[in-house]
C-alpha positions in Angstrom: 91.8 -7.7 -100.1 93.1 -4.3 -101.1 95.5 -4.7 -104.0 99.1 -3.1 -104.3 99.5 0.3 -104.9 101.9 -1.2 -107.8 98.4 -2.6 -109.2 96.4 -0.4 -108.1 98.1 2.5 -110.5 98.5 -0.1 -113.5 94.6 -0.6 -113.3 93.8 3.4 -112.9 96.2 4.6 -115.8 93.9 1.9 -117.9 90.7 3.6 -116.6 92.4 7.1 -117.4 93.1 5.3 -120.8 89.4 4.5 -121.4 88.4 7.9 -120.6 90.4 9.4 -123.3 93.1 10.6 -121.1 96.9 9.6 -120.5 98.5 9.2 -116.9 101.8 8.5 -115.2 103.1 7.5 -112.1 104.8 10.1 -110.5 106.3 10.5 -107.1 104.2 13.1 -104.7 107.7 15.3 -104.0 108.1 16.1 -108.0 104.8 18.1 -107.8 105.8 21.5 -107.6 103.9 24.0 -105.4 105.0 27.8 -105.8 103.5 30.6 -104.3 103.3 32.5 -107.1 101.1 30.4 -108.9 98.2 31.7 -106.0 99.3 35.0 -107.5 98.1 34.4 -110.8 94.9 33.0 -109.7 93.9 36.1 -107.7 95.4 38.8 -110.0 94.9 38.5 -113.7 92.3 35.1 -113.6 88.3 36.2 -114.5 87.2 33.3 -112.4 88.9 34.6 -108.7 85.9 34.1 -106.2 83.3 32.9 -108.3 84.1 29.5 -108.4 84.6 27.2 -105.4 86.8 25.2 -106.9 89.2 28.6 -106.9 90.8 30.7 -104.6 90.2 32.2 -102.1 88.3 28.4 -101.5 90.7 26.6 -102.7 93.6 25.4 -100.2 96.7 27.7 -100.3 100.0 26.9 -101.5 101.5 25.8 -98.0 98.4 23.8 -97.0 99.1 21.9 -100.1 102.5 21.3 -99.2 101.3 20.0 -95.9 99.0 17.5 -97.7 101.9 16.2 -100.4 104.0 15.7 -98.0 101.5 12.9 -96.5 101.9 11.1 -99.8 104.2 9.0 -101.6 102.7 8.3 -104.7 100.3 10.2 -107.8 98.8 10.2 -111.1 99.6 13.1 -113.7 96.5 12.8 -115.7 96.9 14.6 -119.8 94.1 15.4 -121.8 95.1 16.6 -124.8 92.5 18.9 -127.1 88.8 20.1 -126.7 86.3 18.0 -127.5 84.8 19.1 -130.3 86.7 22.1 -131.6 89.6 21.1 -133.6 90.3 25.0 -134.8 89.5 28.4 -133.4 89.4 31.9 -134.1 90.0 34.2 -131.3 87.8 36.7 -132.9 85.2 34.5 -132.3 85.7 34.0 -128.4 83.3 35.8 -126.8 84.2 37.7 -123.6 82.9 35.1 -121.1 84.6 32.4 -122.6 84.2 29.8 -119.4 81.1 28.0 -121.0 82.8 27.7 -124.3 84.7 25.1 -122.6 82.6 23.1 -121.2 83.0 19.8 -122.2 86.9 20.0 -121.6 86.3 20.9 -117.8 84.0 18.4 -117.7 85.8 16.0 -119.5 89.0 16.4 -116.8 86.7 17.0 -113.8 84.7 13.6 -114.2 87.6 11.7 -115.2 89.5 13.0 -112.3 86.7 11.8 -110.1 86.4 8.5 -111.2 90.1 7.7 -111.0 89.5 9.3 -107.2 87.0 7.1 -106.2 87.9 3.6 -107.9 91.1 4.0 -106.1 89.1 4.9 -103.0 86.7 2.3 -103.4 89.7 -0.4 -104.2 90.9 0.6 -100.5 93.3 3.6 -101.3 91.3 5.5 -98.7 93.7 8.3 -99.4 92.9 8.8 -102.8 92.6 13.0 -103.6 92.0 14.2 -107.0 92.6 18.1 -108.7 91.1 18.9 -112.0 91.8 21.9 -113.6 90.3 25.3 -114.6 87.7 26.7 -112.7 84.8 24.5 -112.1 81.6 24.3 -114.6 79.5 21.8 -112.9 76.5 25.1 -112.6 76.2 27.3 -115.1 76.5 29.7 -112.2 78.0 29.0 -109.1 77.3 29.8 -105.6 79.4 31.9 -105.1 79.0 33.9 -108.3 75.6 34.2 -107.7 76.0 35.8 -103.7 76.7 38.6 -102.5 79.2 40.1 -99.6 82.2 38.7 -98.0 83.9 35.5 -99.8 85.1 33.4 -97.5 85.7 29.5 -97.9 82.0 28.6 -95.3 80.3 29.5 -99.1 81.8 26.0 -99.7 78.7 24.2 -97.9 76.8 25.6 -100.3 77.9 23.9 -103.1 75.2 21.7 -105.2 78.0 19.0 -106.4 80.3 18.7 -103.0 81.0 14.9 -103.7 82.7 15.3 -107.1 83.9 19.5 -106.7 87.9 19.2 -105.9 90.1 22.2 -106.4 92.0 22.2 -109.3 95.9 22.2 -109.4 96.5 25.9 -110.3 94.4 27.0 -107.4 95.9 25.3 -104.7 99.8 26.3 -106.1 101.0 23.7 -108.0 102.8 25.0 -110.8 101.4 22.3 -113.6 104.0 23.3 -116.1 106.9 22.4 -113.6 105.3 19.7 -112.6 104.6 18.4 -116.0 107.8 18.4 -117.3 109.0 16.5 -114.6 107.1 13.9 -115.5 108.4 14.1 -119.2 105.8 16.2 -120.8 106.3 19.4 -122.3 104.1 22.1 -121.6 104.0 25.5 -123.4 101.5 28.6 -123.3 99.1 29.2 -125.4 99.7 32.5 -127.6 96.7 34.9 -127.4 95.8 37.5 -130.5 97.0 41.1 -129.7 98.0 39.7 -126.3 94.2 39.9 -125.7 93.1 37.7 -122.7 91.4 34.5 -123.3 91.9 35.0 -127.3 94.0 31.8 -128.2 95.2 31.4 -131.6 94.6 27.9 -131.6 92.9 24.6 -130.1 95.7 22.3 -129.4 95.0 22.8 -125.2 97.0 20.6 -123.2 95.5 19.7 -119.4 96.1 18.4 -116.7 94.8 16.8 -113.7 96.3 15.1 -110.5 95.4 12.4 -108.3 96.9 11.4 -105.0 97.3 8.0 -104.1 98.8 6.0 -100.6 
């Protein structure tokens, strides 16, 4: 007997719990999709077209719209810190500064996935996650590692399809609008000498979503 959604979201913000993260129930029309946000991703973003969790793989703003709108209900998933680096000096970030954070991308992306799938196996057949960042599950990606045209077939090439999703940035949802309207504040991180990728501290905020009907 498949349990009410009511339930159902009770019992997956206690799994989010025991995986170190905080949820809410939020309604699927106060996430905030913006075409800008695609924007930021292509233009000014290291991992554009290396990661297939990214654009230009990841759906675009108004195919995400499409897909909210076929939902009622979601999760705002909130990790708060890196695991394991409580302070950080920007000088030390090196230039390629995706593997640094490893364990926080993994940390969301597996967390994400498990809330996905409990509520899919629980008979939320619906059930859609997005992590965020750009995806770490290879040290080097598909797609990094090819050469020519990007276009979203590179997708069937991917090593971890069953737990890959797209994270919220990618496919336009602006996670700081978002965010707030589900009471959390969400700032930007200041970076040293507006350097990219050069943060002056470790106190990350993240999020991830999942779709439930």
């Amino acid at each position: 007997m498949v349990p009410t959604l009511e339930d159902e979201v009770k019992k997956l913000i206690g799994l989010a719990r025991s995986e170190g993260a905080e949820a809410r129930a939020i309604d699927a029309a106060s996430v905030i999709v913006s075409d800008w946000v695609r924007f930021k991703c292509s233009w000014g973003c290291k991992g554009y077209g290396k990661h297939l969790g990214c654009p230009p793989y990841a759906p675009t703003p108004e195919e995400t719209r499409r897909v909210l709108r076929e939902y009622d209900a979601a999760l705002l998933l909130r990790f708060e810190g890196v695991p394991d680096l409580k302070t950080i000096d920007p000088d030390s970030i090196p230039e390629d500064f995706h593997p640094m954070y490893r364990k926080l991308i993994l940390w969301i992306s597996d967390t994400v996935h498990k809330v996905e799938k409990t509520a899919f196996y629980d008979g939320f057949y619906k059930a859609f996650g997005m992590g965020a960042y750009p995806c770490i599950y290879c040290d080097h990606c598909v797609a990094e590692e090819s050469v020519g045209p990007v276009d979203r077939s590179m997708k069937r090439l991917c090593r971890h399809m069953d737990k890959v999703r797209p994270s919220m940035e990618a496919a336009g949802i602006d996670v700081f609008s978002t965010a707030r309207n589900a009471g959390w504040e969400l700032s930007t991180i200041p970076c040293k000498d507006l350097e990219y990728g050069k943060i002056v501290h470790a106190n990350i905020v993240s999020f991830g979503l999942v779709l439930i009907e």
